[in-house]
N, C-alpha and C positions, 0 to 999 in steps of 0.2 A: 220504433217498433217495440211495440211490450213484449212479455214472455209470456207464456202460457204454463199453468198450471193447473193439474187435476186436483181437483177437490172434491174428492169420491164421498162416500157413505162410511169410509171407514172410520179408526181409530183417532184421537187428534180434531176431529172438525171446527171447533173452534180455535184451536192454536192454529190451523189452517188457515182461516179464515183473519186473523188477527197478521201473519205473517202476510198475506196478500197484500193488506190494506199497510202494514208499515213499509213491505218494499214497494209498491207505489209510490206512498209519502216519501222515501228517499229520492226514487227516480224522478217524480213531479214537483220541481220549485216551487208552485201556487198552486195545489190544488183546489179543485174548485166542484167537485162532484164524484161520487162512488157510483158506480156501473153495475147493474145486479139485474140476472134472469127473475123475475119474481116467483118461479119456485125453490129459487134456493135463496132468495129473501125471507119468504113465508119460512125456510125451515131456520134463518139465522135469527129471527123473531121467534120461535121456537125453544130453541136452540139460549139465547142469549138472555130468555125472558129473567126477570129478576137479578141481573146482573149489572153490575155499573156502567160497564160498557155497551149495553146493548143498545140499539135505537130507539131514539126517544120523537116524540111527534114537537114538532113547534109551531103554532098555528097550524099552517095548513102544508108544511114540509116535515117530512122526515130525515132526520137528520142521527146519523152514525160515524162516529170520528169525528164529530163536527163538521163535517160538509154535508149536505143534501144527495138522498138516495134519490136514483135515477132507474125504475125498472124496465126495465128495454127485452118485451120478448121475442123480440128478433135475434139477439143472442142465444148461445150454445145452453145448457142446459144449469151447467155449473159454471157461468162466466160470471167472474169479478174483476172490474178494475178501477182505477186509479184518475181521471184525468184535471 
């Protein structure tokens, strides 16, 4: 079972969003994909543009942290995870 985290509009959203993705990568042995509503991907492309860490296209995947975004808009609004 993962944990749930608000990642609002506030203060911090990238240190937010950076936090998510490394407590995942502890919890997840292999991971193998990031999990993202694509509105709050559109804003972490936003958000992350011109940064080293931001998402970067490789052929035809997108790729953040090194594993492949997955945007799933059957998810919550602000959903990120780890699997």
């Amino acid at each position: 079972m993962g944990k749930s985290y608000e990642v609002g509009s506030g203060d911090f959203f990238r240190e937010k969003i950076i936090a998510a993705i490394f407590y995942g990568f502890r919890t997840i042995k292999e991971p193998v994909s990031i999990t993202v509503h694509p509105d709050l991907m559109m804003r972490i492309r936003a958000d992350f543009k011109d940064k080293v860490i931001a998402p970067k296209s490789v052929g035809d995947t997108e790729m953040f942290f090194g594993v492949p975004v997955i945007e799933d808009a059957t998810k919550e609004k602000d959903h990120i995870s780890v699997q």
